[in-house]
C-alpha positions as CSV (number, residue, x, y, z in Angstrom):
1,X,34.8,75.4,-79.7
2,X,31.7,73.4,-81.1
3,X,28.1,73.8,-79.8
4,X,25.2,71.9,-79.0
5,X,22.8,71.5,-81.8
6,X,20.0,74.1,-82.1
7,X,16.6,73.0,-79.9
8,X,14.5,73.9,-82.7
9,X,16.3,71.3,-84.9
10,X,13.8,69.4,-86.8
11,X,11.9,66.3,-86.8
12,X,12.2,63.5,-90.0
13,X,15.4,62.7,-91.5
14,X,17.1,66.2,-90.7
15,X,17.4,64.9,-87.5
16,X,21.2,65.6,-86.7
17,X,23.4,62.7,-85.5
18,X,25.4,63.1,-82.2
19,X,29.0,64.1,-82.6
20,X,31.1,61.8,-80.6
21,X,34.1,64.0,-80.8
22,X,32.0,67.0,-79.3
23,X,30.6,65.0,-76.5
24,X,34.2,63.2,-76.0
25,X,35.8,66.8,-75.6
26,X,32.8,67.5,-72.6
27,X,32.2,64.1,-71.4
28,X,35.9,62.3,-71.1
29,X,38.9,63.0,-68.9
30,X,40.6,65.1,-68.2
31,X,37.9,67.5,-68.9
32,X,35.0,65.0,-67.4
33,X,34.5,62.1,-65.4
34,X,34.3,59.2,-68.1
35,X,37.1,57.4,-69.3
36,X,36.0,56.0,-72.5
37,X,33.2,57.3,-74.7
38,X,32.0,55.6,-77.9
39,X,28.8,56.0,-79.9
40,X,27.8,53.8,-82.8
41,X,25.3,53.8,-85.6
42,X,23.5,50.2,-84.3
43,X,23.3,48.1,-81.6
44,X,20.7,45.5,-81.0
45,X,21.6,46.3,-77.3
46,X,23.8,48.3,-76.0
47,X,23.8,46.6,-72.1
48,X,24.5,43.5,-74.0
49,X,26.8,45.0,-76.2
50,X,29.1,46.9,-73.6
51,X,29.0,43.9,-71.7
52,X,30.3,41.5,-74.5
53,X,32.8,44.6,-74.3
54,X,34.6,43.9,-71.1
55,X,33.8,40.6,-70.8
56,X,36.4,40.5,-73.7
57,X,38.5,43.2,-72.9
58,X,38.4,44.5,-69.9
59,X,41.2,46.9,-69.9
60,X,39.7,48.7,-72.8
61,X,36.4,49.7,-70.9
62,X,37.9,51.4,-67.7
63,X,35.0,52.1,-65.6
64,X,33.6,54.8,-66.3
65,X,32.7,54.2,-69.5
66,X,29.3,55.3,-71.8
67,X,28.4,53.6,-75.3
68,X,26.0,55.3,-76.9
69,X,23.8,54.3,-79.7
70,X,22.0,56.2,-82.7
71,X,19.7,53.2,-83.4
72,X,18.2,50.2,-81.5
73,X,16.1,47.8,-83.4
74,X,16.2,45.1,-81.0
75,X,16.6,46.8,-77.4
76,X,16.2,44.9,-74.2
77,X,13.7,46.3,-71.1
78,X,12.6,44.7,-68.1
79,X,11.3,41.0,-68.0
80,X,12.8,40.5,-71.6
81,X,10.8,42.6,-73.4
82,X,11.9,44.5,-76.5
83,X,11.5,47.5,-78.2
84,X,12.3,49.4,-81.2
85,X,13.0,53.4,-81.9
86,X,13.5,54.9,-85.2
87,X,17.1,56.5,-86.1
88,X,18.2,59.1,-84.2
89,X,15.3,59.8,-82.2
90,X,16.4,58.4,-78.8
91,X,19.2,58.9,-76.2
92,X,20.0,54.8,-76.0
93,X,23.0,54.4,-74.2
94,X,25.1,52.3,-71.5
95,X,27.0,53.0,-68.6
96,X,29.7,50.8,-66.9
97,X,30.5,51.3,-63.5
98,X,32.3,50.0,-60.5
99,X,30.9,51.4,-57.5
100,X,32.8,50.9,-54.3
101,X,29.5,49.8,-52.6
102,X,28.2,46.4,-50.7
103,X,27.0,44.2,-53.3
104,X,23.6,44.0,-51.7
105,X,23.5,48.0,-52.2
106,X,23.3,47.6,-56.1
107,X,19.4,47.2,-55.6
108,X,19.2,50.9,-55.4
109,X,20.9,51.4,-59.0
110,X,17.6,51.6,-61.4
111,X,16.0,53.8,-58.7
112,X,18.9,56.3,-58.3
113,X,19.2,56.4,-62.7
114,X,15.4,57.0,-62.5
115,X,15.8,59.6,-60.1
116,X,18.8,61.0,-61.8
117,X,16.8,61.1,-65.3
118,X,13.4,62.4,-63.8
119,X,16.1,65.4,-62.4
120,X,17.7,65.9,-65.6
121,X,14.8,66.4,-67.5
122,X,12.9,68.6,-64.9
123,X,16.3,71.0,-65.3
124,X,16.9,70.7,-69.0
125,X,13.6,70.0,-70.5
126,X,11.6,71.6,-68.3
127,X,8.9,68.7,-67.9
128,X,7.4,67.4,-64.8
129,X,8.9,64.4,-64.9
130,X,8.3,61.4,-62.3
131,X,9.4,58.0,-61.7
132,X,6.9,55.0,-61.7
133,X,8.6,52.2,-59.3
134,X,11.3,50.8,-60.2
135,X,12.7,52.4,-63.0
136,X,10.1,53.8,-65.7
137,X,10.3,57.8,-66.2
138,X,7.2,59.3,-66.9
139,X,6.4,63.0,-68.3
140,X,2.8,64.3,-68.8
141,X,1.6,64.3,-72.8
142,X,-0.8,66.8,-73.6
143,X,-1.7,65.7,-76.7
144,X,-3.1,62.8,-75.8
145,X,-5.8,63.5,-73.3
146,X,-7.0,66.2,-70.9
147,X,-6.0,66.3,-68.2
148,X,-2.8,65.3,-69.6
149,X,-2.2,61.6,-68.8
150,X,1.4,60.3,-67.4
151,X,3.3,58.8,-70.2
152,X,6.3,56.8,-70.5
153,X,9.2,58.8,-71.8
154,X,12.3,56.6,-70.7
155,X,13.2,53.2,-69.2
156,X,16.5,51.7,-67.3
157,X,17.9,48.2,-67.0
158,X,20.7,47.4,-64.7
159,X,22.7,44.5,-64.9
160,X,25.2,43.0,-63.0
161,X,28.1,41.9,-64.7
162,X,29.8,38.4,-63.6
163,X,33.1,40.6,-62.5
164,X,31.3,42.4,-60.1
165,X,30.5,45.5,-62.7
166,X,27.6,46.9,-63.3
167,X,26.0,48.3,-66.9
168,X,23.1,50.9,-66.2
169,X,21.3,51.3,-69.7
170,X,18.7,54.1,-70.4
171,X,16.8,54.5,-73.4
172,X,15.0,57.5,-73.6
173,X,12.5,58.9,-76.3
174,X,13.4,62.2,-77.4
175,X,12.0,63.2,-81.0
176,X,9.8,60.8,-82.1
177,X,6.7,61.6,-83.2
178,X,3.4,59.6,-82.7
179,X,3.4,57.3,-85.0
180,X,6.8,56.4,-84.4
181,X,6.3,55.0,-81.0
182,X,6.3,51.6,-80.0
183,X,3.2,51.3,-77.8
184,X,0.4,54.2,-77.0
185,X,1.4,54.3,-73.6
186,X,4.6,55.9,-74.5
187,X,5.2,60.0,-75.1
188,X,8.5,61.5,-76.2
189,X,10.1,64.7,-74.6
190,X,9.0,66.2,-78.3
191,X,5.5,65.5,-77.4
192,X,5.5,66.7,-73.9
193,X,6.5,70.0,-74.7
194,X,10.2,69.8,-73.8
195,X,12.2,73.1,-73.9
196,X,15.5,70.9,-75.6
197,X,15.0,68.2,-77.8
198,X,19.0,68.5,-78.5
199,X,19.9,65.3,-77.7
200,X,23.9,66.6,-76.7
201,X,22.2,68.7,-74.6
202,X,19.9,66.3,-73.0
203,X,23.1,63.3,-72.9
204,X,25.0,65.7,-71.2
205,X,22.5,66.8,-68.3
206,X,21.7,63.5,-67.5
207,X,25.3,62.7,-67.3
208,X,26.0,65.0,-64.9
209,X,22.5,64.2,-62.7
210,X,23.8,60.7,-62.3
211,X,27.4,61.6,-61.4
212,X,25.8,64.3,-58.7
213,X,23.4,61.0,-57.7
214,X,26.0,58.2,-57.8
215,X,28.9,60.4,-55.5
216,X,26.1,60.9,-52.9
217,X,25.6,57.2,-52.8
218,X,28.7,56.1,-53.2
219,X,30.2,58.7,-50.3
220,X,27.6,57.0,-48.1
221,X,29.0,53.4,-48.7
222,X,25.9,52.5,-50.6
223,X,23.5,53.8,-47.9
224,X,21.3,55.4,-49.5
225,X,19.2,56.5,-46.3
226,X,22.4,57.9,-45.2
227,X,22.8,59.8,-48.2
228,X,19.2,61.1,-48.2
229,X,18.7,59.3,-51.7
230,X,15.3,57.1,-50.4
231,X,13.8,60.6,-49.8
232,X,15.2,61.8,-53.0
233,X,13.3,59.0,-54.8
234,X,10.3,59.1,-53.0
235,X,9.6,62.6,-53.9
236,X,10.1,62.6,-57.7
237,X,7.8,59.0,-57.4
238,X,4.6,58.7,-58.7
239,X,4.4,55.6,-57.3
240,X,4.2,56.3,-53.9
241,X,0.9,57.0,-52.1
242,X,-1.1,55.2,-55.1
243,X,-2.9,52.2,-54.8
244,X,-1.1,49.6,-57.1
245,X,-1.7,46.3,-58.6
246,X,1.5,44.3,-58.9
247,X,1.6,41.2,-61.3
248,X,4.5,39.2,-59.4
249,X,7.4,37.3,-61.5
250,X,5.9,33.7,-59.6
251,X,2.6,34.9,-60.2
252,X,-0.2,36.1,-58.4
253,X,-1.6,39.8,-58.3
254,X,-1.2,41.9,-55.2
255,X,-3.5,45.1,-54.4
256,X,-2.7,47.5,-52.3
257,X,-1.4,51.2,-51.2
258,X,2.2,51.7,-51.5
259,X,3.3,53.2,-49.2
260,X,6.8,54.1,-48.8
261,X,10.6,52.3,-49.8
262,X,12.4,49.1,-48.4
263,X,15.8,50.1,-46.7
264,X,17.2,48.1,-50.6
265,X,14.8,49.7,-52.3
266,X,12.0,47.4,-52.4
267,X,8.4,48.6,-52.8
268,X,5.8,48.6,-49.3
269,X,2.4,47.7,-50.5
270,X,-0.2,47.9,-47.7
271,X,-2.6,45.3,-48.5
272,X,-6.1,45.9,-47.3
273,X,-6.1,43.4,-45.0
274,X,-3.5,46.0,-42.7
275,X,-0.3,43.7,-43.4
276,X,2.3,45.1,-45.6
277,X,4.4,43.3,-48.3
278,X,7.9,44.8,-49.9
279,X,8.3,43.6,-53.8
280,X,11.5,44.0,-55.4
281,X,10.6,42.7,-59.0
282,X,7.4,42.1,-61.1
283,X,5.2,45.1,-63.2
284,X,3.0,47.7,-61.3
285,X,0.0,49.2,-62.5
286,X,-1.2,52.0,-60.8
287,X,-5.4,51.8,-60.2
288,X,-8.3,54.5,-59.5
289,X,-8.5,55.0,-55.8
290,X,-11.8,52.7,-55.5
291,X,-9.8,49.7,-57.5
């Protein structure tokens, strides 16, 4: 029976590739819940990719299904932007699904993958990771600063597809060293300390933290107060309880304390005025207390 790749492995171009027919035998029915598993050397995106996928095929992409990508030159995050990661230093990867939930309930999606990869990372990799509203996952980096600052170590983009699926991408830095990353502001689980920078190991925990997160939800109908997911989130949020500035998509800042979740997952900022606002899109920056 093959076995995960050793956690010491190391950094540079011994960095092992991921061995689709291991994680196929672990990850694919009958012996797991995904029904098609596929992981290539290069995609500029894999959202973009799978959905290109089923739009053109659908029968060949049952949902579940996971593409999985050893290199992203051209990768696509929130408000358009891009980003880059060297070879086989990154868990990039897509999921389709077709959760039997209310449309409107798709709102919670990048919170409950946040939530889900802030879990698997606490279990596996033994960081304290934390989710900054919506969907960024952040892991303390000693190395750059003391007390350790909060650095971004993965990000999520959902996407609704025009059949009614949905792809859940996550990229998440794994080995890469300092210099490799795109922006200072980012960390990788190598630089944080991380017990496991196997990247099998890692794919498969957050595999199964999403599928323990995404039967909850979907047993509630897409409730995700129901389901206790809203409380879920707000305690691995490092959001929550800060005072914030949010740039807003139409433009204009807002400044306030945010203070809790919207019943669709929205974020509550108090403004200091006493009246409260709920934001659903736009960046958040998180400010000193006297900001």
């Amino acid at each position: 029976m093959a076995t995960a790749h050793d956690p010491e492995t190391p950094s540079g171009d011994e960095r092992p590739p991921l061995r689709a027919d291991f994680l196929r035998e672990l990850l694919v029915a009958p012996a797991g819940p995904l029904a098609r598993l596929e992981v290539v050397p290069e995609s500029g995106s894999t959202n973009a990719e799978l959905a290109a996928a089923v739009a053109h095929d659908p029968a060949a992409w049952p949902a579940p299904a996971l593409l999985v990508a050893e290199h992203q030159p051209g990768g696509r995050g929130r408000l358009g932007r891009s980003w880059t990661t060297p070879p086989r230093t990154a868990l990039l990867g897509s999921l389709l699904l077709r959760p039997d939930v209310p449309r409107e309930a798709l709102s919670w999606l990048p919170l409950l993958a946040g939530l889900a990869t802030a879990r698997a990372l606490r279990a596996t990799a033994g960081v304290d990771a934390v989710v900054k509203w919506p969907n960024d996952v952040l892991v303390p980096d000693p190395g750059a600063g003391e007390p350790a600052p909060l650095r971004k170590v993965a990000g999520i983009l959902a996407e609704v597809l025009p059949d009614g699926g949905v792809v859940v991408g996550v990229g998440l830095n794994v080995a890469q060293r300092r210099d490799e990353l795109p922006v200072p502001t980012a960390t990788s689980l190598a630089l944080a300390g991380s017990a496991t920078t196997d990247r099998e190991v890692v794919l498969v925990a957050l595999h199964e933290a999403f599928g323990e997160v995404l039967a909850r939800w979907q047993d509630a109908g897409g409730d995700a107060h129901a389901a206790g997911l809203d409380a879920d989130c707000a305690e691995v949020s490092a959001t929550l309880g800060t005072r914030v500035r949010v740039e807003r998509v139409a433009g204009g800042d807002v400044v306030g304390l945010a203070t809790g979740l919207a019943p669709d997952g929205g974020l509550e900022v108090r403004l200091d005025d006493g009246t409260t606002t709920v934001h659903h899109s736009g960046d958040v920056h998180h400010l000193r207390p006297h900001a």
